[in-house]
C-alpha positions, 0 to 999 in steps of 0.5 A: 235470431238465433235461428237453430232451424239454420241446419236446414239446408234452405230457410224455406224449409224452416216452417217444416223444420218448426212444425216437426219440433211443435210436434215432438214437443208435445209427445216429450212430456213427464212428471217425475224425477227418477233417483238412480243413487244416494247424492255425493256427500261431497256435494255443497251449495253453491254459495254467492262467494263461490260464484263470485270467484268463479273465474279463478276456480281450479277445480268445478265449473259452477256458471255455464261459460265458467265465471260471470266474466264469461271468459270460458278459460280454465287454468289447470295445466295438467293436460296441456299441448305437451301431452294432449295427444295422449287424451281419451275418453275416461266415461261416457254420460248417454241420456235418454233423448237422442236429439241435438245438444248444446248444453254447457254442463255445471261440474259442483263438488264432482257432481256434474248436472246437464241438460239435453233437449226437451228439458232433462235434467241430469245429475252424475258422478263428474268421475265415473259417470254414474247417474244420481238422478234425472228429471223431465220437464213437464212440458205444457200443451203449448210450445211455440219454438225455433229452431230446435228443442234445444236447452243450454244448461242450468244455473246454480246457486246455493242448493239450487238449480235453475232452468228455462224451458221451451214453454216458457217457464223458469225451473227451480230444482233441489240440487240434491234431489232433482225435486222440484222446488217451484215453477213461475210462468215467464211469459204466454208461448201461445204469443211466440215466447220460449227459453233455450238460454241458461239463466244466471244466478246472482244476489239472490235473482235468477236472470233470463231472456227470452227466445222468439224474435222470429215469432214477433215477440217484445224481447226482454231480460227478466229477474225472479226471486231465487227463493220463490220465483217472484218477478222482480223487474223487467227490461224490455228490449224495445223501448216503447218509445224512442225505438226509432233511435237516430236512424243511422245510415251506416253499420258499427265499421262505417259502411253505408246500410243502403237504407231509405231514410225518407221512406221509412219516416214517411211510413212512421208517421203514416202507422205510427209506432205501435209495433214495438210490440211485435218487434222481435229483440230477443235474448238467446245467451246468458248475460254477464255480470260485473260485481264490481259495478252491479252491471248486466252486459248481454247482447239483443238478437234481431228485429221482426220480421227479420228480412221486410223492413219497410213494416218496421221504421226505424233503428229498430232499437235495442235490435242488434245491440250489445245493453249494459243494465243495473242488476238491483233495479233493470234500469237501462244503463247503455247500448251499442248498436251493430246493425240499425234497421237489420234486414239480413237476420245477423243479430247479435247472439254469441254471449257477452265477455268481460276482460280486459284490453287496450284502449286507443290511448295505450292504456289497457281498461275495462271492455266488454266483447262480443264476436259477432255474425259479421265475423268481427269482435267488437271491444267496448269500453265496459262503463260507457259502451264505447266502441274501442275497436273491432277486429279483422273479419275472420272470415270472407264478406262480400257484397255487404250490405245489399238490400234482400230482394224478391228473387233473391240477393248474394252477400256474405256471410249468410244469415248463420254468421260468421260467429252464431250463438256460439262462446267465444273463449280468452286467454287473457295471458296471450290477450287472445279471443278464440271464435268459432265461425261459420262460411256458408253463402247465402241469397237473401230474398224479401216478401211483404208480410203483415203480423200473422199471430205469436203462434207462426214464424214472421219472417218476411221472406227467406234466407238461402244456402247456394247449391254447389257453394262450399260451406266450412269452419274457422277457428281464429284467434284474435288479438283483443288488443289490436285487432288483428287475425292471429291465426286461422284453423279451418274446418270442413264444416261449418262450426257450431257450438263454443270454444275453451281455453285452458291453462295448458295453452290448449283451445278445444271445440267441435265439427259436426262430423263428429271430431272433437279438437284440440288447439295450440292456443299461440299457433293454431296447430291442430295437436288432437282429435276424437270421433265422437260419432256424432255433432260436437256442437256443444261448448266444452268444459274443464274441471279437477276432481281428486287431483285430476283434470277432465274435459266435458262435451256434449256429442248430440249433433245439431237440428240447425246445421242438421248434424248428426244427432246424438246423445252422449256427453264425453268426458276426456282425461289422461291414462 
């Protein structure tokens, strides 16, 4: 689970944590959307043929982690590690909601549109920072949500924007306007079910998944008509049957799980297998898209409840998953699975990217990467799922995997990672894949606890920080090829937000204690910093307006690690 409430200090005080954003949540409320000034002229829609060639643009940021290939790199070299020191701020964007922030923001035509908490929408002027309009969400009665009001950003796609939102809906706003276009019910928050993630646009169909794997929701990915917001197809990441899978004993690098495979089929054949209905699987980050194979790449986050496994035998398929799926129909095409039967809540989260690598024949091929809460990057062939490689642990583990237990046991990393939800970037020059990782340890503690409704956490036991153990950061630099640890840049804090990668062999992402940072991409010298004044625990972004490059984060601080809030986007450029 993509569990925001991490910012907690101890996992028992996620129900705290929760309560309060239920609580805000339905103070937020609006209806409108405010226009500041007349839109850009420059203004366009985003055509399908702009999305496809994303990847290669060099001068908006149309798709949220860049292209549908996800690789969070930008070629522009104006600012590079030549002159990177000379970085300041050309503008800063401060919304109306002081809260965390983890939007990736879309820069389209010099128009910049951003997301903050509660679900705002804004749209300015990517250069000077002026506001063309503003809309707030019309939040419902019911929200049901961990782990924090957070939104990720929108998707854009011909003169339309779209938008998940913590009670459940899918959003189509007037790109131009704000105004919106329509509203569908994505699925009933009373039963656990909300929307962080930005949805991806593509052929028509607008594609999310849901959050909720710590509230016993049915996990799934979902498309909607782009023009009418129709549902289109399903794919449910907890197949009725079969999830089960071939109760595996060992995890994707070959170690024992511990697991009592005789226990757990007896318990199966006892209750039967009915729970796929409340087994968790959900979806926190955007898919990737292969155009060339009309394929859907996007990893499934953990099982519930997440600690007390003996409730739910089996693999717990497609739990802890990297699935490959059709894009026209949501058939299932492969899956990967990293932990089977997961009892220490280290699903997978960060988003899928699409490059290139060496197979283990030599040949470079096709993969699809994941960086994992492990603190590995596995590399998959991309049209079979197989498993290439997976690289060095970028940070410590210790004791894995040890079963949870009542009073508690120690393994590492703890529950937040290794690498979060946070994206990863490649610079596909260097065949280099930039992580941003966590160290924070943890005891891992398991109760019994029966399936208590969709409206309160399931989490069957708890996670612990421990007192008097230093937590901290890691940005390392993996060779995709080999495997291998290429550098390692640590952090006081544990990281939290995403990574970029520039054509000025630049690498940029942020601490909560407020330091925005640049890289060298081939050493890992730390060459700039900016204190923004609050947690830069968003993923940055790069774009050209009129001949000029600019770098984009969000400084709003994060309610999982409880860094300080705040609400800002800060735009860098050179004098």
């Amino acid at each position: 689970m993509d569990l925001t409430f991490k910012a907690v200090r101890f996992a028992t005080a996620l129900l705290l944590t929760c309560a309060v954003d239920m609580a805000l949540a339905q103070e937020v409320t609006g209806t409108t959307t405010r226009s500041v000034k007349p839109m850009s002229d420059e203004l366009q829609a985003v055509t399908q043929k702009r999305l496809d060639r994303a990847d290669k643009e060099k001068s908006d940021w149309l798709h949220v982690n860049g292209g549908y290939s996800q690789v969070r790199y930008f070629p522009a070299r104006q600012i590079n590690k030549g002159n990177v020191r000379k970085l300041r701020p050309a503008f800063i964007f401060q919304t109306g909601v002081l809260e965390s922030m983890q939007t990736a923001p879309l820069v389209v035509d010099g128009v910049m549109f951003l997301t903050t908490s509660y679900n705002h929408v804004y749209a300015i002027d990517a250069e000077t920072g002026e506001e063309f309009w503003h809309y707030e969400h019309d939040m419902g009665l019911i929200t049901v949500y961990c782990c924090g009001p957070n939104n990720r950003g929108v998707a854009a796609l011909d003169d339309r924007l779209f938008m998940g939102t913590l009670d459940a809906k899918l959003v189509a706003l007037d790109a131009k306007t704000g105004n919106k276009l329509w509203e569908t019910q994505i699925e009933d928050p009373e039963h656990g079910y909300s929307e962080t993630m930005a949805p991806v646009a593509v052929d028509g169909k607008v594609l999310i998944g849901t959050n909720g794997g710590e509230y016993g929701v049915r996990g799934f990915v979902k498309a909607f008509d782009a023009e009418t917001g129709k549902e289109l197809w399903t794919f449910h990441t907890i197949p009725e049957n079969g999830h089960e899978g071939v109760w595996a004993t060992h995890d994707a690098t070959g170690r024992d799980l511990r697991r009592d495979i005789e226990a757990e089929k007896s318990r199966l054949a006892e209750e039967g297998g009915d729970f796929y209905k409340t087994l968790g699987g959900g979806v926190w980050m955007t898919p990737a898209v292969d155009r060339e194979t009309n394929t859907v790449f996007f990893v499934v986050g953990n099982p519930s409840p997440d600690l007390y496994g003996a409730i739910r035998p089996g693999d717990n398929l497609y739990t802890n998953s990297m699935v490959a799926i059709d894009l026209d129909t949501g058939a299932y095409k492969w899956h990967f699975q990293y932990i089977p039967h997961d009892v220490w809540d280290l699903d997978a989260v960060s988003p899928v990217i699409l490059t290139t690598a060496k197979g283990k024949d030599g040949k470079k091929r096709k993969v699809a990467i994941h960086g994992g809460k492990t603190g590995h990057i596995y590399v998959h062939d991309r049209d079979t799922g197989e498993l290439i490689r997976f690289s060095e642990a970028m940070i410590p583990q210790e004791n894995m995997w040890v079963l949870p237990t009542p009073d508690g046991s120690r393994m590492l990393p703890g529950a937040n990672g290794g690498v979060e939800w946070n994206p990863m970037a490649v610079n596909e020059k260097l065949n280099l894949a930039y992580a941003a990782n966590l160290h924070q340890p943890m005891t891992y503690h398991v109760e019994p606890a029966e399936y208590p409704g969709g409206d309160k956490l399931w989490l069957g036991g708890a996670f612990k920080v421990i007192p008097g153990e230093k937590q901290w950061g890691r940005l390392a630099a993996v060779n995709i090829d080999t495997g291998k640890v290429i550098w390692k840049a640590d952090t006081e804090q544990p990281l939290m937000g995403g990574v970029l990668a520039t054509g000025g062999d630049l690498v940029f992402t942020g601490e909560g204690n407020g330091y925005f940072n640049a890289y060298d991409a081939r050493k890992g010298k730390k060459l700039w910093s900016f204190q923004a004044g609050a947690g830069v625990n968003a993923p940055p972004v790069s774009y050209v307006v009129n001949g000029k490059q600019y770098i984009a984060v969000a400084a709003g601080g994060n309610t999982q690690l409880n860094f300080k809030r705040g609400n800002s986007v800060i735009v860098f450029s050179l004098p």
